[in-house]
C-alpha positions in Angstrom: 0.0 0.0 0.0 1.5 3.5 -0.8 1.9 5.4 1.9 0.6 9.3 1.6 0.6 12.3 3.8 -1.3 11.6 7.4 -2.9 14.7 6.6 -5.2 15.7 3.3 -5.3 19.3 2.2 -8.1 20.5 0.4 -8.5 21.5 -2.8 -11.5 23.4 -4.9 -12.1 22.5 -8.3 -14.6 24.3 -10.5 -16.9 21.9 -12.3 -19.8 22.5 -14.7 -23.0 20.6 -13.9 -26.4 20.2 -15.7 -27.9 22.7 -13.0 -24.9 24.9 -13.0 -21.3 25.7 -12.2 -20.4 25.0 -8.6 -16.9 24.5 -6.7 -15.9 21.1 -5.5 -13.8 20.9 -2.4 -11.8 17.7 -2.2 -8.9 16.3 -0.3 -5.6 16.2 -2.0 -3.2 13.1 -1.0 0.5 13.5 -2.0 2.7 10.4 -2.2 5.1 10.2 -0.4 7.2 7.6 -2.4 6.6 8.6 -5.9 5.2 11.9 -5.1 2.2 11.7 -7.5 -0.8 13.8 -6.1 -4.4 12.3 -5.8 -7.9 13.3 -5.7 -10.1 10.5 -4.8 -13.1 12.0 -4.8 -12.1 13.4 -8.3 -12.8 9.3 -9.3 -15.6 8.4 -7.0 -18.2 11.6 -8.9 -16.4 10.9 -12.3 -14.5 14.1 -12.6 -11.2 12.9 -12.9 -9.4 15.4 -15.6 -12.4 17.0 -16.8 -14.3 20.4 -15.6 -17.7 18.6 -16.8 -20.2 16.8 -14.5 -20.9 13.3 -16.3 -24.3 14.8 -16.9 -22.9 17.7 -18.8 -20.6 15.1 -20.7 -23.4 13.0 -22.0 -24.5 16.1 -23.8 -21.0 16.1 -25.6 -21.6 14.3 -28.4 -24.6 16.0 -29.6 -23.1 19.2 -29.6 -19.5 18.4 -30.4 -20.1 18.5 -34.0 -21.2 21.9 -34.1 -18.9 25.1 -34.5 -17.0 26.0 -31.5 -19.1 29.3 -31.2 -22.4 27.5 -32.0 -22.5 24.2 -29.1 -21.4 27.4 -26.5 -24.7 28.9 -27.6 -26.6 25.8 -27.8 -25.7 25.0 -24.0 -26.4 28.7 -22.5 -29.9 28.3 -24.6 -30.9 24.9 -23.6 -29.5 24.6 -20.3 -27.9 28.1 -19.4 -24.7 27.1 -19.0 -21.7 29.5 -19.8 -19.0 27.8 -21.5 -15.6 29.5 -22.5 -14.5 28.6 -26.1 -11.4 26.9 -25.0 -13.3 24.4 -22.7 -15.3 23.2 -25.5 -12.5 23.1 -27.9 -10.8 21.0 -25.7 -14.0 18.7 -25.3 -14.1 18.3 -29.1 -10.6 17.4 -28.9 -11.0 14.2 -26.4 -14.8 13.3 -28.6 -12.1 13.5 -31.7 -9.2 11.4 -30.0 -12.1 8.6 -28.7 -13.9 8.5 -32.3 -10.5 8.1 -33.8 -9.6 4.9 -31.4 -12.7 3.5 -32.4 -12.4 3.5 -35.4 -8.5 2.6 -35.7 -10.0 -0.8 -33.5 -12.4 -1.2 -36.0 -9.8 -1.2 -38.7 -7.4 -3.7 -37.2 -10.9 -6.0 -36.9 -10.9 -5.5 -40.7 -7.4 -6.5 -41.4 -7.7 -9.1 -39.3 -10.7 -10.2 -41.4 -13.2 -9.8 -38.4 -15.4 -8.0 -40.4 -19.4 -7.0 -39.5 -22.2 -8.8 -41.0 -24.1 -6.5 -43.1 -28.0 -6.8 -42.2 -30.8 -6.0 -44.7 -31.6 -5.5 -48.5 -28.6 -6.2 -50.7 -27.2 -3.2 -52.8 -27.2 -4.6 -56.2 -24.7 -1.4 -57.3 -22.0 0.4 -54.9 -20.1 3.6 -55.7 -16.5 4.6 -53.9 -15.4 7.6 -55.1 -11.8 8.9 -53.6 -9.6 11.9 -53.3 -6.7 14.1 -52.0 -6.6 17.3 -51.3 -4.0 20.0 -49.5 -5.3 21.7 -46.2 -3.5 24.0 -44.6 -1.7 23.3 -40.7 0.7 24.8 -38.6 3.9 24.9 -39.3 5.3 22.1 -36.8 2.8 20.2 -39.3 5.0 20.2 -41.8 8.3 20.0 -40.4 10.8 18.0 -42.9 8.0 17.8 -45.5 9.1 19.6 -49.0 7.1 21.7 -50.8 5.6 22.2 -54.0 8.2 24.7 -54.9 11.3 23.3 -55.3 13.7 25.0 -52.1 10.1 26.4 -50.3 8.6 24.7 -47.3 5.5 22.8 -47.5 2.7 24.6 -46.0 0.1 21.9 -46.7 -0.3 18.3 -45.8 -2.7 15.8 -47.9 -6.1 14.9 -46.6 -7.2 11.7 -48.5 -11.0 11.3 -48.6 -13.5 9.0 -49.7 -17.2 8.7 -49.8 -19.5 5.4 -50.2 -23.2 5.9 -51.7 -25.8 3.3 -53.3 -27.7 3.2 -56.4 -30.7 1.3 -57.2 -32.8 3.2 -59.6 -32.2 4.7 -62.8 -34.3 8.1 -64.6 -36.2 7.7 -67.8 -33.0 8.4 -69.4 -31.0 5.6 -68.2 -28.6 7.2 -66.3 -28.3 6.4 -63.0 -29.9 7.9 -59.7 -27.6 8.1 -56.1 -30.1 7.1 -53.2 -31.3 9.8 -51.1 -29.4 10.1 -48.1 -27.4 6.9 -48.5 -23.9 8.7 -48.4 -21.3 8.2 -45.8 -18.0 9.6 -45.8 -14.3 9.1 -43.9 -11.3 10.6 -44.4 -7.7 11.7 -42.6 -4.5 12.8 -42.8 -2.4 9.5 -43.0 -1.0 7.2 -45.5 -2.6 5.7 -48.8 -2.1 2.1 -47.1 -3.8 4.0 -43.6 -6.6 5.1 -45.8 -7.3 2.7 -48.2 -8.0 -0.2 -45.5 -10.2 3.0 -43.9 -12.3 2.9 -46.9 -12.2 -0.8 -47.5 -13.8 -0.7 -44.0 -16.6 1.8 -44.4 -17.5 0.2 -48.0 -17.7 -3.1 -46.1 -19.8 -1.9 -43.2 -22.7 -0.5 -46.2 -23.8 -3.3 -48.0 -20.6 -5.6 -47.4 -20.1 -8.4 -50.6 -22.1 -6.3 -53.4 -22.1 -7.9 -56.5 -20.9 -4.6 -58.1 -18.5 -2.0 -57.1 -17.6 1.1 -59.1 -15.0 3.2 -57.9 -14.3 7.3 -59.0 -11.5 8.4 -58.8 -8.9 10.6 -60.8 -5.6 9.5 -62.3 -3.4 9.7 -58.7 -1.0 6.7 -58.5 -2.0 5.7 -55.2 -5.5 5.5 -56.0 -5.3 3.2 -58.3 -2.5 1.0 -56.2 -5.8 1.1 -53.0 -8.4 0.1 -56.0 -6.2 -2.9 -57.1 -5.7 -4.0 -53.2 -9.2 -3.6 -52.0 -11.7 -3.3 -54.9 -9.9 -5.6 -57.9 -13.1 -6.4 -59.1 -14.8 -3.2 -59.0 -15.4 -1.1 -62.2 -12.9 1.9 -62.8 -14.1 5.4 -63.6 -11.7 8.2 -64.5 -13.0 11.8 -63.3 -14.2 13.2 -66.4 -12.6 16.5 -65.8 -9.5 15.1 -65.5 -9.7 13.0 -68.5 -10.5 15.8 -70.4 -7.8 18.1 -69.3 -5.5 15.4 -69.8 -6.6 14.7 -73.5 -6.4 19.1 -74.2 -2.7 18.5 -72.8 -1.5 15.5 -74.9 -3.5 16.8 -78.1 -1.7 20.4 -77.5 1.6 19.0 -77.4 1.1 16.3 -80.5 -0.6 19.6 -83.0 1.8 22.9 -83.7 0.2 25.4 -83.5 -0.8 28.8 -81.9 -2.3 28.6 -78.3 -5.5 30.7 -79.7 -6.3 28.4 -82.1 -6.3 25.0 -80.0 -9.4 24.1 -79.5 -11.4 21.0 -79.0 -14.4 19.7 -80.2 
């Protein structure tokens, strides 16, 4: 048993709670071996390194996803609360880092082949279109990472995303028709290998075995490596913008002649 001081001194703590904010006094145990404080009152009401009540903190992920400046209102309107920016930007910050264990859990399952068993109507059609794209981040972001410019730092880093939807209809014209509200999407700032068994994942978790997968995407390398790995049988679509840009480029280069008159048809 680790020995701690004979006598406690106590400690108040601010703590938001559902009917207000109010000051907890605890005592505080030093010990004397390691010299690690304790509050165990902290653990016995659930408080332990947070200044919300566990009432307050079931609240969190409802309005989490909202803007920072937003969920402040939403509290002080619902439950007239007053909460500073900072304290709910650190509570979207531990919602983020608990999401993002979930789901890295649920992605070792899926590597590991301990996959979910999809439950209802099969999709008979399954679209997984994919992308990067820069965002910008601090600088200690992109420490040792080069730039675009040859000699510059980068100021960007590459967020890869990815979205899965269904199709089961078509219009009179035969073109296809996305199901309302059937679109999910993922994404992160992490490595085409990271990524691609992230999307593998959230693909499998829709409709898992459908007979027929298209995937979008546009003519990145690493796209195509993620398609081959995860979706071999799949149907491959180039972005039509691209394809087209591509096709002005190569039919510029293969016809001389003066940049006004290159047009396509």
């Amino acid at each position: 048993m680790r020995s701690t001081s004979p006598v406690p001194e106590l400690r108040s703590k601010p703590v938001l709670t559902a009917v207000g904010p109010v000051q907890v006094s605890r005592p505080y145990y030093l010990c004397l071996y390691c010299h690690t404080g304790q509050f165990p009152v902290d653990v016995e009401l659930d408080i332990e390194r947070t200044e919300f009540s566990p009432g307050v903190r079931r609240c969190r992920p409802w309005w989490a996803s909202r803007l920072l400046r937003s969920r402040r209102e939403l509290l002080k309107v619902l439950a007239g609360l007053e909460v500073t920016t900072q304290s709910a930007r650190r509570t979207a910050e531990a919602i983020g880092g608990d999401v993002a264990q979930q789901e890295q859990q649920q992605i070792h399952r899926a590597v590991q082949l301990d996959l979910p068993i999809p439950v209802g109507q099969p999709i008979p059609i399954l679209y997984v279109p994919m992308d990067g794209t820069g965002v910008p981040v601090v600088k200690k972001e992109t420490l040792g990472r080069p730039g675009k410019t040859d000699g510059q730092p980068a100021h960007t880093r590459e967020v890869k995303l990815g979205c899965v939807f269904t199709q089961t209809t078509w219009d009179q014209e035969g073109f296809a028709i996305r199901d309302p509200d059937s679109t999910t999407y993922t994404g992160a700032i992490e490595t085409a290998e990271e990524f691609g068994q992230r999307l593998y994942l959230e693909a499998w978790k829709r409709v898992g075995a459908t007979p027929k997968k298209v995937v979008i995407g546009d003519g990145a390398e690493w796209i195509w490596n993620l398609v081959a790995e995860h979706f071999p049988d799949a149907i491959q679509i180039v972005d039509l913008y691209l394809l087209a840009s591509t096709c002005g480029r190569w039919l510029a280069s293969c016809i001389p002649m003066r940049k006004s008159n290159r047009k396509l048809g």
